[in-house]
C-alpha positions as YAML, in Angstrom:
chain: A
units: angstrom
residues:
- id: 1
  name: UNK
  ca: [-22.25, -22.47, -115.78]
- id: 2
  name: UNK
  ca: [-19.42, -23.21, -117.96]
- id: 3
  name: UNK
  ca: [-17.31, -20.65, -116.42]
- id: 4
  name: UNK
  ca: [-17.53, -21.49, -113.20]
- id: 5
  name: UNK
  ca: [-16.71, -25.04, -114.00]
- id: 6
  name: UNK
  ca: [-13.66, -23.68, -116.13]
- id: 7
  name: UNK
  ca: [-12.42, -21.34, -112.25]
- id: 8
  name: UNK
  ca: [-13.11, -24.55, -110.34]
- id: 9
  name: UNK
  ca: [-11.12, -26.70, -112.58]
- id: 10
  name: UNK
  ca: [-8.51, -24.26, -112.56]
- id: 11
  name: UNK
  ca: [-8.80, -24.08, -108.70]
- id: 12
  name: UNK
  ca: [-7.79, -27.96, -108.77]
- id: 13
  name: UNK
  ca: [-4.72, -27.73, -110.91]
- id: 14
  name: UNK
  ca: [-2.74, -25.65, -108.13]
- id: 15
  name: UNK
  ca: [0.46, -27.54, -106.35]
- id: 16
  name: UNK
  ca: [-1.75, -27.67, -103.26]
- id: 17
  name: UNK
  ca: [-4.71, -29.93, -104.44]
- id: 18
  name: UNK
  ca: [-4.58, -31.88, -107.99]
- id: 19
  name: UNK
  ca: [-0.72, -31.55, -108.04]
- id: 20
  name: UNK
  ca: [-0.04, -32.67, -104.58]
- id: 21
  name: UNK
  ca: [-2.58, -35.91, -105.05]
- id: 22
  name: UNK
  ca: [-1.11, -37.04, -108.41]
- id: 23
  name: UNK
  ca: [2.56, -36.68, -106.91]
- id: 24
  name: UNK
  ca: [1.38, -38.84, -103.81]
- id: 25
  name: UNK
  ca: [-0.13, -41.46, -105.91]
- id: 26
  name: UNK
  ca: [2.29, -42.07, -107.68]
- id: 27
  name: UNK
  ca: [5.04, -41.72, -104.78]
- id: 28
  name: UNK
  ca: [3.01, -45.07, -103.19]
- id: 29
  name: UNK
  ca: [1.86, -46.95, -106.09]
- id: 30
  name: UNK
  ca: [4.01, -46.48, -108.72]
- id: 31
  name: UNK
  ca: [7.53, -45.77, -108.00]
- id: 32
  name: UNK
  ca: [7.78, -48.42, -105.12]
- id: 33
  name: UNK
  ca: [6.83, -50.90, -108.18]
- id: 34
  name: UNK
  ca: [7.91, -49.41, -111.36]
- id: 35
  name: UNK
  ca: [11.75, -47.46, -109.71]
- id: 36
  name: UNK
  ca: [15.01, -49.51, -109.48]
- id: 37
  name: UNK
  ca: [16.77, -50.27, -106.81]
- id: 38
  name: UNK
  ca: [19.18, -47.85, -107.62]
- id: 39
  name: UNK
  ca: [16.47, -44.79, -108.21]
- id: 40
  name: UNK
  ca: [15.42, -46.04, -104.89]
- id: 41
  name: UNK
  ca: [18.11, -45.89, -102.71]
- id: 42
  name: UNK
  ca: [20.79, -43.61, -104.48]
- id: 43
  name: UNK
  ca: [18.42, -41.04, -105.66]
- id: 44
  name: UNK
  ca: [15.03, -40.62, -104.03]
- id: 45
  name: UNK
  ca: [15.68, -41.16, -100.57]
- id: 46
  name: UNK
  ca: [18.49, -39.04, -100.48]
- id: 47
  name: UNK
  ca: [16.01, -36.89, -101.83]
- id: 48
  name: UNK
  ca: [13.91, -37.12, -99.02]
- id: 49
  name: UNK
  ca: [15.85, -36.79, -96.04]
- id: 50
  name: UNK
  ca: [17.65, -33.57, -97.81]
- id: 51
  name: UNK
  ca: [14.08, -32.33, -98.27]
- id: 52
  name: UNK
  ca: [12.73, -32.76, -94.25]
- id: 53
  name: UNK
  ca: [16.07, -30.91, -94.03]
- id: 54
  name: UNK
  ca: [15.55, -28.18, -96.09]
- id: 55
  name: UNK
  ca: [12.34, -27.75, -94.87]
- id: 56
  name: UNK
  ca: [13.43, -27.14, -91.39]
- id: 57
  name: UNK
  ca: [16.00, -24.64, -92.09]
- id: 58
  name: UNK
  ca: [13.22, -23.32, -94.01]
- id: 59
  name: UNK
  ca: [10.96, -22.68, -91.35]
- id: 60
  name: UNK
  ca: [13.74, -21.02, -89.06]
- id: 61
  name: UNK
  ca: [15.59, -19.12, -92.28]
- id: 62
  name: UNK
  ca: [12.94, -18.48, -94.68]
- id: 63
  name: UNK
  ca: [9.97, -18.23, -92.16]
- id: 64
  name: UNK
  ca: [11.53, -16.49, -89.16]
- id: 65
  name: UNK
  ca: [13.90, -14.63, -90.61]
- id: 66
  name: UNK
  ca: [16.68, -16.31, -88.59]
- id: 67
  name: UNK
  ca: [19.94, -17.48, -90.07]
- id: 68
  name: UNK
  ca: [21.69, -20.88, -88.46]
- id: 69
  name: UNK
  ca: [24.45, -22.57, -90.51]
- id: 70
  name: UNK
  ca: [24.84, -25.51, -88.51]
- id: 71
  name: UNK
  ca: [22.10, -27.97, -89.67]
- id: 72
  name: UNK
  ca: [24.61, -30.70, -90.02]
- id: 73
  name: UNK
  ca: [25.05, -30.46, -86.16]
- id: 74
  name: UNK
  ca: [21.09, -31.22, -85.75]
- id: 75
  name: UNK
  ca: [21.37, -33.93, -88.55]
- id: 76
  name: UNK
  ca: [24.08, -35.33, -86.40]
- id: 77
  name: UNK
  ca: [22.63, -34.92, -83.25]
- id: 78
  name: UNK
  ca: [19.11, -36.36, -84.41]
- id: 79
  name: UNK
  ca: [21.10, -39.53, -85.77]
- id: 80
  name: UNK
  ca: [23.06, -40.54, -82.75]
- id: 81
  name: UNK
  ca: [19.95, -39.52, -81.12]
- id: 82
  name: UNK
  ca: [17.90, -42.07, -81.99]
- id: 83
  name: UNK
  ca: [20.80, -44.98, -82.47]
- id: 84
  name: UNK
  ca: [21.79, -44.62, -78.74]
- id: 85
  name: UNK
  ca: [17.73, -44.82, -77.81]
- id: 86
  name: UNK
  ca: [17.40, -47.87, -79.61]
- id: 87
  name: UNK
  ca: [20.98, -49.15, -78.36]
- id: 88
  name: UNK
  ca: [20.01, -48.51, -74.86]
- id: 89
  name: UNK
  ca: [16.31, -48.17, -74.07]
- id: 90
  name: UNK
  ca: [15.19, -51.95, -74.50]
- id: 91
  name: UNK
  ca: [11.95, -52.26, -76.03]
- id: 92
  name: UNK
  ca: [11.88, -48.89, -77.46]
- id: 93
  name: UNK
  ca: [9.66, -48.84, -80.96]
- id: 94
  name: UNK
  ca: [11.37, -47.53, -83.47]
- id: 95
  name: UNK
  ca: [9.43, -44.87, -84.27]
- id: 96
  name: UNK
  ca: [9.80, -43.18, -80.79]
- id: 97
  name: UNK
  ca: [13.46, -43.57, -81.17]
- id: 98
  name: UNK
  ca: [12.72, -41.26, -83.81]
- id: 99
  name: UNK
  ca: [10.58, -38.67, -82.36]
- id: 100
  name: UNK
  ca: [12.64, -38.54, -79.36]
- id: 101
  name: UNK
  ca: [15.70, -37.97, -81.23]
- id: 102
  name: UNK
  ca: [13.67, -35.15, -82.93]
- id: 103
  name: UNK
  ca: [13.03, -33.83, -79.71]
- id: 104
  name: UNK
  ca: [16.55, -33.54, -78.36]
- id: 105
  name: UNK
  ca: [18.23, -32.30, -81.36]
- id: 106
  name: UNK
  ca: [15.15, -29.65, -80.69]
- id: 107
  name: UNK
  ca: [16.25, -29.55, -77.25]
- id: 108
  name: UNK
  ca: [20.30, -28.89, -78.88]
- id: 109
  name: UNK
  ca: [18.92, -26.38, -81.28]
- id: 110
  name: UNK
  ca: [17.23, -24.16, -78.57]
- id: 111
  name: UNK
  ca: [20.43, -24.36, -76.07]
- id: 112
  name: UNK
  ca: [22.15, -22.59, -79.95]
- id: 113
  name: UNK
  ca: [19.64, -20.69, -80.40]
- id: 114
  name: UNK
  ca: [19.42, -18.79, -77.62]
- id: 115
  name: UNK
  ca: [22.41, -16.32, -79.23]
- id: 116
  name: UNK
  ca: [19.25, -15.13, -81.46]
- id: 117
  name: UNK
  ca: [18.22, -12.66, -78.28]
- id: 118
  name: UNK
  ca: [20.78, -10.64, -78.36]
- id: 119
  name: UNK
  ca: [22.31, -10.86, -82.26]
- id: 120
  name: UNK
  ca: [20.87, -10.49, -85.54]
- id: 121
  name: UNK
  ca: [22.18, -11.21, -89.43]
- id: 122
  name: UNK
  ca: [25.59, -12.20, -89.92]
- id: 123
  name: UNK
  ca: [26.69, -12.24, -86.02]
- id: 124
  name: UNK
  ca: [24.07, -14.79, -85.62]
- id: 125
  name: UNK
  ca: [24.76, -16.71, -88.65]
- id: 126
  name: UNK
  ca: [28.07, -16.51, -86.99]
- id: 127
  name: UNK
  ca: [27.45, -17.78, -83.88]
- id: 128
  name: UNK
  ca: [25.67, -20.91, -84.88]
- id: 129
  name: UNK
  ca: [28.53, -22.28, -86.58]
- id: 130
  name: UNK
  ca: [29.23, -23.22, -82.36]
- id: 131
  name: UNK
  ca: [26.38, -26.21, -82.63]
- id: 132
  name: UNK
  ca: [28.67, -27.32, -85.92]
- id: 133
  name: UNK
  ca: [31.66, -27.39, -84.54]
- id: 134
  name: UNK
  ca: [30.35, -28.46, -80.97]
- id: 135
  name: UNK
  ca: [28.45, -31.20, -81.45]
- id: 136
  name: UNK
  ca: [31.10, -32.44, -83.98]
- id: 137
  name: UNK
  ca: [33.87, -32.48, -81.92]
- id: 138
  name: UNK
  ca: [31.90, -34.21, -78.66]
- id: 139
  name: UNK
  ca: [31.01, -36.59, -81.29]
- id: 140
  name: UNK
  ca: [34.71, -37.69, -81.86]
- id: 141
  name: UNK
  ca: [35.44, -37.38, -78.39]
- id: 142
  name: UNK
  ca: [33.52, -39.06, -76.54]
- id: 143
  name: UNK
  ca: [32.97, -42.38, -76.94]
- id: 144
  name: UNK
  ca: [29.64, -43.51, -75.42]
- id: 145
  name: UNK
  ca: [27.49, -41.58, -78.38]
- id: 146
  name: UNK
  ca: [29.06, -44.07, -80.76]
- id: 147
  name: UNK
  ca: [29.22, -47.57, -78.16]
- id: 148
  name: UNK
  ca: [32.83, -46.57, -77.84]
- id: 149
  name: UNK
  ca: [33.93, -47.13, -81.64]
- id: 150
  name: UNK
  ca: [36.83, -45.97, -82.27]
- id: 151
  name: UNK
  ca: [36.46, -43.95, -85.20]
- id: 152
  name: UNK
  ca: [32.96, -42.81, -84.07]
- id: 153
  name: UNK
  ca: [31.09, -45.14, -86.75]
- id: 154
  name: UNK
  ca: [26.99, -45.89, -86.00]
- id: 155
  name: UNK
  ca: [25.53, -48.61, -87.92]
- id: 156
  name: UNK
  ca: [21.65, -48.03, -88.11]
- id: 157
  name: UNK
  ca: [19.85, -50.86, -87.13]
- id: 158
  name: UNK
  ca: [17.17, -52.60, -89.23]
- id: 159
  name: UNK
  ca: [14.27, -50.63, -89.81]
- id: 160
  name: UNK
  ca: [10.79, -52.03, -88.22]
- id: 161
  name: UNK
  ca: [7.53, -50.71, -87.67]
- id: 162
  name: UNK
  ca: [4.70, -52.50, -85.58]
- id: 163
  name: UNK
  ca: [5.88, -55.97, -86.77]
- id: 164
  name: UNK
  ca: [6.58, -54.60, -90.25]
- id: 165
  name: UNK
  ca: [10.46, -54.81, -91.82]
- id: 166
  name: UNK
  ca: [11.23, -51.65, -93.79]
- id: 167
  name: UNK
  ca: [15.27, -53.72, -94.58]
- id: 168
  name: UNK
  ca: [14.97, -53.39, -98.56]
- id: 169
  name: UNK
  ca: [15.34, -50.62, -101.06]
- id: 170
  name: UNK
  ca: [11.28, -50.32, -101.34]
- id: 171
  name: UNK
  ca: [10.68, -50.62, -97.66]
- id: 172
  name: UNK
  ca: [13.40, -47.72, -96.90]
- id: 173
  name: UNK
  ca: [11.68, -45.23, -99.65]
- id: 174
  name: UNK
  ca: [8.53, -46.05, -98.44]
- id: 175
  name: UNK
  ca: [9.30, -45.69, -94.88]
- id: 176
  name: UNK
  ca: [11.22, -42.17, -95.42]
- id: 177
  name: UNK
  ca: [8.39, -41.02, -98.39]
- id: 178
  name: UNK
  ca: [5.55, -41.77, -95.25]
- id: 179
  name: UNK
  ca: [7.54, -39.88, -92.10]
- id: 180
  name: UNK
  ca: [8.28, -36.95, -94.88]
- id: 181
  name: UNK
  ca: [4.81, -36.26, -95.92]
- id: 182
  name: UNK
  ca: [3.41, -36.47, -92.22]
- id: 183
  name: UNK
  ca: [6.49, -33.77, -90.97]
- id: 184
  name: UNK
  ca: [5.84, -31.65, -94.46]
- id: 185
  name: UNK
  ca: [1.89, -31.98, -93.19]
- id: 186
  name: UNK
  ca: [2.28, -30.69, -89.87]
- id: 187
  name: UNK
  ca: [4.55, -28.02, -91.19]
- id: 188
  name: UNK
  ca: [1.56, -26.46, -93.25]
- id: 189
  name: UNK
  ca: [-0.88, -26.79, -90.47]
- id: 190
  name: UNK
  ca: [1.69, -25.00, -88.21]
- id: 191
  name: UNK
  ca: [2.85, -22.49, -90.51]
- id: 192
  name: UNK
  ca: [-1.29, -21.59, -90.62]
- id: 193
  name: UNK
  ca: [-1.82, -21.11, -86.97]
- id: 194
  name: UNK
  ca: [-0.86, -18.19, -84.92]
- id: 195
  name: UNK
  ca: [2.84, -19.49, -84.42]
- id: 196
  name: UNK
  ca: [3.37, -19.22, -88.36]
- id: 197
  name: UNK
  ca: [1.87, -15.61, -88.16]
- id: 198
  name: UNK
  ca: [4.55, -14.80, -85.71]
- id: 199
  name: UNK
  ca: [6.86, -16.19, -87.62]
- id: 200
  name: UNK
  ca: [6.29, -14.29, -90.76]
- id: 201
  name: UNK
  ca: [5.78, -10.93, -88.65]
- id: 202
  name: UNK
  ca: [9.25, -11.39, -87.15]
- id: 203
  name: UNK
  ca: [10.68, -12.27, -90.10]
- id: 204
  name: UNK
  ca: [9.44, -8.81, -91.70]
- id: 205
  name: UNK
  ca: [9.86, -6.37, -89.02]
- id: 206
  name: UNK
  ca: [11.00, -7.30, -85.59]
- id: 207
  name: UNK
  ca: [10.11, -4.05, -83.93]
- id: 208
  name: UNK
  ca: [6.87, -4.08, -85.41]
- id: 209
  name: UNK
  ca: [6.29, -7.19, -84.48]
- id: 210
  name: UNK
  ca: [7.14, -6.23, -80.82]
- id: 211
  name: UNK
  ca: [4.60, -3.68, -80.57]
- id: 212
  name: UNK
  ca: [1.85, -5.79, -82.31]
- id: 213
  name: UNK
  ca: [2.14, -7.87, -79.32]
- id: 214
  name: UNK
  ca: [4.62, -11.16, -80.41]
- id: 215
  name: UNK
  ca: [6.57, -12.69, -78.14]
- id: 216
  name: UNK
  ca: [10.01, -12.40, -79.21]
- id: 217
  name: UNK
  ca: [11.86, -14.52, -76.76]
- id: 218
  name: UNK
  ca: [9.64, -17.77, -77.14]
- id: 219
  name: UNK
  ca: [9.25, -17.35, -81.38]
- id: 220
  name: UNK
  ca: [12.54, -17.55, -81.93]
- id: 221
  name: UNK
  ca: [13.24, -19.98, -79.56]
- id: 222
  name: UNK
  ca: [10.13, -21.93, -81.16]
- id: 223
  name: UNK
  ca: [11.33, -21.10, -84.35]
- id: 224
  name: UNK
  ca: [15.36, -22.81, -83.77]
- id: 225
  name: UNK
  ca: [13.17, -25.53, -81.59]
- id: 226
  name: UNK
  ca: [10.49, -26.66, -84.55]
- id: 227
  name: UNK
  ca: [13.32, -26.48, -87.36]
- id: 228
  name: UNK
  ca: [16.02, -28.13, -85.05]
- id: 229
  name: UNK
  ca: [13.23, -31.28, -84.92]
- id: 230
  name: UNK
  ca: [12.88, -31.56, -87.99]
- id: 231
  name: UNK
  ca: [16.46, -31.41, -89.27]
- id: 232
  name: UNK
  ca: [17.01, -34.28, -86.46]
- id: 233
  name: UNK
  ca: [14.71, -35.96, -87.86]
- id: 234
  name: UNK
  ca: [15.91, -35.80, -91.24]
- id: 235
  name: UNK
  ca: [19.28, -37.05, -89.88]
- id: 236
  name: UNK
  ca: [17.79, -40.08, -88.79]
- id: 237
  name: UNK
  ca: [16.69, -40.87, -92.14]
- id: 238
  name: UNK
  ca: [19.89, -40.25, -93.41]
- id: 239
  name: UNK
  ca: [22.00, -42.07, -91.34]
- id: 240
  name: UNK
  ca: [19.34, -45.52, -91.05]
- id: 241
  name: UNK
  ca: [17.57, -45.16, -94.17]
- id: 242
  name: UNK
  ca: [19.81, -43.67, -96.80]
- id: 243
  name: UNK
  ca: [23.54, -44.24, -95.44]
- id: 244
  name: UNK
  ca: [22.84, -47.12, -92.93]
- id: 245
  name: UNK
  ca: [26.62, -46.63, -91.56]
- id: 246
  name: UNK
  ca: [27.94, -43.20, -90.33]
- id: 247
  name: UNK
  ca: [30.24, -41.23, -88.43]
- id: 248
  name: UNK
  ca: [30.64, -37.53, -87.33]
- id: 249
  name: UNK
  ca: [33.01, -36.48, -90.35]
- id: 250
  name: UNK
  ca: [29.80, -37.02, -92.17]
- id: 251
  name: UNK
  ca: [27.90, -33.96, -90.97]
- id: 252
  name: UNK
  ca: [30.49, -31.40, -91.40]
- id: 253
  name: UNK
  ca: [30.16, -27.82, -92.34]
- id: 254
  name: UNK
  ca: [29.97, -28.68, -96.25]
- id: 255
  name: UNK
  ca: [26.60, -30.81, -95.39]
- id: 256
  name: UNK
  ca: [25.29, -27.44, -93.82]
- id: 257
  name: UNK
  ca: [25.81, -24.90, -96.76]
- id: 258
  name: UNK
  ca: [24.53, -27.95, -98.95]
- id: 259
  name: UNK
  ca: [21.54, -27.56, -96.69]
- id: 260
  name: UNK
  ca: [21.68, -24.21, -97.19]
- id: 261
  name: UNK
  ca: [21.95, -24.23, -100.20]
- id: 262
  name: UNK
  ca: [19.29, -26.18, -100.92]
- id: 263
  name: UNK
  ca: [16.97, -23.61, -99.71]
- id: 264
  name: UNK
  ca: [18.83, -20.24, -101.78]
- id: 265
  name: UNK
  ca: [17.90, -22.50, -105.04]
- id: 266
  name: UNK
  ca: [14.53, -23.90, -104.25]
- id: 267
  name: UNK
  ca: [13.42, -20.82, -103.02]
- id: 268
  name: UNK
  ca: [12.84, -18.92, -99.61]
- id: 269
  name: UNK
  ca: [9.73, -18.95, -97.26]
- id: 270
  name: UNK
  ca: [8.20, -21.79, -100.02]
- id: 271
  name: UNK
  ca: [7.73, -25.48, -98.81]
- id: 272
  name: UNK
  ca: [7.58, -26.55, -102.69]
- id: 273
  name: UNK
  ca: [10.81, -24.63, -103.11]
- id: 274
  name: UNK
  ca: [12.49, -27.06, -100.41]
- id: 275
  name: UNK
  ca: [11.80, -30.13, -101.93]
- id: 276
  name: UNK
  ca: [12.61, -28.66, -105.66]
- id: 277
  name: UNK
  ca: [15.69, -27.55, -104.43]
- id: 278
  name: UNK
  ca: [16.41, -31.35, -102.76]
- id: 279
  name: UNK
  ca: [15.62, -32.45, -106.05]
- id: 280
  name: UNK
  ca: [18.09, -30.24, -107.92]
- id: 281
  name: UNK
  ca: [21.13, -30.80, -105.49]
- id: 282
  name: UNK
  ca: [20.74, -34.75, -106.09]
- id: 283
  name: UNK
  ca: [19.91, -34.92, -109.38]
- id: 284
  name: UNK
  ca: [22.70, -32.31, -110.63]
- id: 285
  name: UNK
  ca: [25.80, -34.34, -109.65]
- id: 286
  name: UNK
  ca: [24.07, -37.26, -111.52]
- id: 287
  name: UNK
  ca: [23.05, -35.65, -114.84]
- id: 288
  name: UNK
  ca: [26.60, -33.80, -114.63]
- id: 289
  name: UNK
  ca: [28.65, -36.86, -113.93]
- id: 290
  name: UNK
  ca: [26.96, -38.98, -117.18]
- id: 291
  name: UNK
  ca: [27.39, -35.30, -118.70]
- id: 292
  name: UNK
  ca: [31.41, -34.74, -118.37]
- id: 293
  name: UNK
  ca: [32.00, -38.29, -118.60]
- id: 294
  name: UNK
  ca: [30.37, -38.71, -122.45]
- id: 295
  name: UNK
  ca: [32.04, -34.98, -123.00]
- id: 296
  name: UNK
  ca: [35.65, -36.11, -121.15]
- id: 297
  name: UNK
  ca: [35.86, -39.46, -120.95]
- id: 298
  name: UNK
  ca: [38.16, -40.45, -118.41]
- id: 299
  name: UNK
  ca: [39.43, -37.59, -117.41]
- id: 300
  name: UNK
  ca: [36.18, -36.17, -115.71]
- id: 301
  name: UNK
  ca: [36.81, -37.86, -112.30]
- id: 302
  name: UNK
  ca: [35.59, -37.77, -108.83]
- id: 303
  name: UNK
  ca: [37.85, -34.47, -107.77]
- id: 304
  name: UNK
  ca: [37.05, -33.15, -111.31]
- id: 305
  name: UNK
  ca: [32.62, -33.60, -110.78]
- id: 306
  name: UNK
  ca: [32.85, -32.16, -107.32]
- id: 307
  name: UNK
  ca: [35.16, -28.99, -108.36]
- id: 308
  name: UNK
  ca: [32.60, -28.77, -111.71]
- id: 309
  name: UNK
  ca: [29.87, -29.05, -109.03]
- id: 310
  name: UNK
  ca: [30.84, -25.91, -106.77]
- id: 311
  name: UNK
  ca: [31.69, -23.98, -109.52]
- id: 312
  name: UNK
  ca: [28.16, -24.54, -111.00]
- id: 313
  name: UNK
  ca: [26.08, -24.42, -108.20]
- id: 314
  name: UNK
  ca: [27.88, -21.49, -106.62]
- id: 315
  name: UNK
  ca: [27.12, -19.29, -110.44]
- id: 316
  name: UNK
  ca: [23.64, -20.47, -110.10]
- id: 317
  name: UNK
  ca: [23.30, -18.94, -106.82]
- id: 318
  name: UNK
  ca: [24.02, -16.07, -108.00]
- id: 319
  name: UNK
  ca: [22.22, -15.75, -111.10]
- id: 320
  name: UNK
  ca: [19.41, -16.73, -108.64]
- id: 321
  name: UNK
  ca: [20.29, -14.14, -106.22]
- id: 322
  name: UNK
  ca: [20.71, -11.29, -109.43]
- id: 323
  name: UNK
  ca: [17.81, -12.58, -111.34]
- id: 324
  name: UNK
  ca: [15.01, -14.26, -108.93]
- id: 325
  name: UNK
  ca: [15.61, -13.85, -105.09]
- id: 326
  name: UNK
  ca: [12.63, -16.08, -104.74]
- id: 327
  name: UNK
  ca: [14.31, -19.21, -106.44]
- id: 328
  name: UNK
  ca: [13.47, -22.14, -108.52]
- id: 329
  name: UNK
  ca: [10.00, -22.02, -107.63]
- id: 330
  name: UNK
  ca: [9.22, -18.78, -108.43]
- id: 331
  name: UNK
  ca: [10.13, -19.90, -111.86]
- id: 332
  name: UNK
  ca: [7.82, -23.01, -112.01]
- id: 333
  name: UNK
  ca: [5.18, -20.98, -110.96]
- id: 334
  name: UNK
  ca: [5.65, -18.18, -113.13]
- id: 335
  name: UNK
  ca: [5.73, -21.19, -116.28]
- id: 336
  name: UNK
  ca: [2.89, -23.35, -114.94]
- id: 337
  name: UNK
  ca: [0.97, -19.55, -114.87]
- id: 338
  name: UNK
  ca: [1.28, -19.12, -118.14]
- id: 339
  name: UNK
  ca: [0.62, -22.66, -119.17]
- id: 340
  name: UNK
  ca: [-2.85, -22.46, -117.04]
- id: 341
  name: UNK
  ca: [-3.67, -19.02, -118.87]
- id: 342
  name: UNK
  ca: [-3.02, -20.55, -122.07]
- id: 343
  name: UNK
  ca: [-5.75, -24.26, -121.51]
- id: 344
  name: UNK
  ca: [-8.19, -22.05, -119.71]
- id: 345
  name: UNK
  ca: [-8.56, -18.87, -121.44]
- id: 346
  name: UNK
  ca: [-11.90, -17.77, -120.99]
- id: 347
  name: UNK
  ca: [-13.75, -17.83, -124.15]
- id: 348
  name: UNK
  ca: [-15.78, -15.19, -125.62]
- id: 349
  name: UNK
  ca: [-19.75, -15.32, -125.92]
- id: 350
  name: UNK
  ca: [-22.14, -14.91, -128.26]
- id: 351
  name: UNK
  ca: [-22.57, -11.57, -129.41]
- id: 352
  name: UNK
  ca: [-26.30, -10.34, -129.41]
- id: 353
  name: UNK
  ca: [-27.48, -6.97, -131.78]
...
């Protein structure tokens, strides 16, 4: 009796039951009250639309096994997306202003994904850079996505939900913490189905996957469709929740390898390792600004953090790469093993003669 209560308490304490439910809990009903403005809307919703981000790309890079390095372009797309829907569709909730800008960066991502048919590796990591560069320069150039400003500049429009204002710092994090956990939910469920199956099976072994019996042609177009939604998505809630003013020099190719490289440190194929490698790209700068700073003084300025920031990210890559392909996760895992080991080692019985 007492073991089984000891494997069933054990079963709890994974990421996917007790760990999720304390993290929600106090996402929604102690952060909102207890976090700072500043926590709130420099930090943690950042956070989040980097996450939904990651998570995309994830699905298409670490999932699929295809490579895209033009997830800024979807970010982009998704956020001029949804500013032109609410700019010119009167009446339009908010909310499907947002899924419909999903749905056309989607729509974007499949038109650039259809290069995946024909090349594989670093030809098609090549020839996604196109949406990048595309969408960026049409952007720029044409007027109408931005109501003809000249230098391309959206502001995002207050943020309102069946009657309800989401305008402050709390309302924002909220609003961004509820659209991420519903995304990061259907994720899961479709990563469980059939269509994550197929990912994972073209992802190991395309021809083997052809004679198994998946469809090629429509998984990877799925697979640049599902993560393209999502990263538009996540653009909306960068550009109206996080940055609330824009314009297309914003989502240029560095915002893509930071996407990027979001997922190389969290951790491929892992929807933890998304958001813990979100978590380490925002929280890095921070703890090394207030780091050089007490070390420098003034001399550790703006040019000085981001050059210190390259230099540190791109060793930890590769140490990651050398010492744990799987990433950050794989670490945490590998720790919170041994901590689990350690509270719930089985004890020994009674000995009878």
């Amino acid at each position: 009796m007492t073991t089984s209560i000891r494997s069933a308490t054990v079963r709890w304490l994974t990421p996917n039951r007790f760990g999720l439910a304390v993290l929600l809990i106090a996402a929604y009903a102690i952060i909102p009250f207890a976090g700072s403005g500043y926590l709130l809307d420099a930090v943690l919703t950042p956070f989040l639309a980097l996450a939904l981000a990651a998570l995309g790309l994830n699905l298409l890079t670490g999932y699929a096994g295809q490579v895209s390095l033009g997830s800024a372009a979807y970010l982009a797309v998704g956020a001029y997306a949804a500013y032109n829907f609410n700019l010119r569709v009167h009446g339009v909730p908010f909310l499907a202003s947002l899924v419909a800008a999903g749905f056309v960066a989607a729509a974007v991502g499949i038109v650039f994904g259809l290069p995946s048919l024909r090349l594989r590796g670093f030809y098609l990591a090549v020839s996604t850079l196109a949406a990048q560069f595309f969408v960026q320069w049409a952007l720029t150039k044409f007027g109408w996505f931005s109501n003809h400003n000249p230098s391309g500049v959206i502001d995002a429009p207050s943020l309102a939900v069946a009657g309800l204002s989401f305008s402050g710092a709390v309302g924002r994090y909220v609003f961004s913490l509820t659209v991420v956990v519903v995304a990061t939910l259907l994720a899961i469920r479709l990563l469980r189905s059939q269509v994550g199956r197929n990912f994972i099976a073209l992802r190991d072994h395309e021809v083997a996957a052809k004679v198994i019996g998946v469809p090629l042609l429509r998984t990877k177009l799925l697979a640049f469709g599902v993560s393209s939604f999502l990263i538009g998505v996540a653009g909306v809630l960068w550009a109206f929740a996080y940055l609330r003013t824009v314009e297309p020099a914003g989502f240029n190719l560095d915002r893509s390898f930071q996407i990027l490289f979001i997922i190389i440190i969290g951790g491929l194929a892992s929807i933890r390792g998304a958001f813990l490698g979100a978590a380490f790209i925002v929280v890095f700068p921070l703890l090394l600004s207030r780091f050089g700073a007490a070390l420098l003084g003034n001399v550790f300025d703006s040019g000085v953090l981001e050059m210190s920031q390259r230099i540190v990210i791109g060793a930890l890559i590769i140490g990651l790469l050398i010492a744990e392909p799987r990433g950050l996760i794989a670490l945490v895992d590998r720790v919170a093993d041994k901590i689990r080991r350690r509270l719930f080692r089985p004890q020994p019985g009674p000995i009878h003669c």
